[in-house]
Structures are given as C-alpha cells and as structure tokens.
N, C-alpha and C positions, 0 to 999 in steps of 0.2 A: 752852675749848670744844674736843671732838673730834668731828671732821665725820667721815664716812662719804664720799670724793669720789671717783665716777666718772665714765668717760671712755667713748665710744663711739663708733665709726665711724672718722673721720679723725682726729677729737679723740684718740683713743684712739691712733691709731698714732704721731700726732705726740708725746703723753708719751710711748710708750713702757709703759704699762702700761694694765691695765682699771679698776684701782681702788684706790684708799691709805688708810689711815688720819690724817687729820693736824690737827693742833694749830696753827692760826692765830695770829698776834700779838692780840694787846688791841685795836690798833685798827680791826679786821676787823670790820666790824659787818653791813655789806651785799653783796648778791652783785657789785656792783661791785667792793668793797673786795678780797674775797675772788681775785675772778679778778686783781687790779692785784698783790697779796702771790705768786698761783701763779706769777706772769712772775718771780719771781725766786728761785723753788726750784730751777730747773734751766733751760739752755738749751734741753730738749725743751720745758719748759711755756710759757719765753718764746714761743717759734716754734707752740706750738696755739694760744696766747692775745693773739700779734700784732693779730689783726683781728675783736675782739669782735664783727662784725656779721654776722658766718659762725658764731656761736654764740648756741644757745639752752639754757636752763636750766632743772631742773625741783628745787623745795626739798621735802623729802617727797615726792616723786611729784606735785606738784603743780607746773605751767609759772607762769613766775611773770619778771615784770620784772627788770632788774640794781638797779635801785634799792630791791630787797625787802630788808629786814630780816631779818638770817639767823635770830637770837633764839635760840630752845633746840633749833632745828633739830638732827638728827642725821643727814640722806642729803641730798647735794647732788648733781647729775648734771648733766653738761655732752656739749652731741649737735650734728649740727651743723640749720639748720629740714630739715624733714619736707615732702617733695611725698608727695601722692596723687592718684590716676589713677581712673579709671572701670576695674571692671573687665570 
C-alpha cells in the first residue's frame, strides 16, 4: 500500500516536512499501527509521534479513531485536536 501522509501544524515542524509519500510494512493495518511503524522512520517522526494523545487523524478527510482500519485508504493526515472560539 502507498499512503498519501500528511503533517500539519506542530506535527508538521516536528517531521520536518508537510507531506511524503510512503509505503508501510505488511503489518500496518491500523492508524495505530501506522503511527507506532512512523516512530521509526526517522528521529523527527519519533519525537512528533512520542505522545499520541496530542494527535489527531483524519483517513480520507474523514476524523477517524487510531483503531480504524487503514484498508485501501490512499490520504492519511495527522494535526494536532482543534479548539474553537465564538466569534
């Protein structure tokens, strides 16, 4: 499988880029899996992906749990949650 994965915000500075192309191992199946495989492509992705609970994920443009099923998915985005205000 070839993900479409980007990075935004803090997420973003701590890789080091906005977005890669990449080809996960076999047994990458969930965004769980997914973000535990990114901690060891590089020590930028370890140090974004240290503290999963300051990250949120959307698979297709859709938000979506870490225990989701990537499947034939092809855009994965990682942001860190969203406050909103009254304007």
């Amino acid at each position: 499988m070839t993900l479409n994965v980007m990075y935004f915000a803090w997420v973003k500075e701590k890789v080091g880029i906005g977005e890669e192309q990449l080809s996960p191992s076999d047994e990458v199946k969930t965004v769980s899996d997914l973000m535990e495989w990114l901690k060891t492509q590089s020590p930028a992705h370890a140090d974004a992906f240290a503290d999963t609970s300051q990250i949120r994920v959307a698979l297709d443009q859709l938000h979506v749990p870490f225990d989701t099923t990537i499947g034939e998915a092809r855009e994965i985005a990682f942001f860190p949650p969203v406050t909103g205000g009254a304007w």
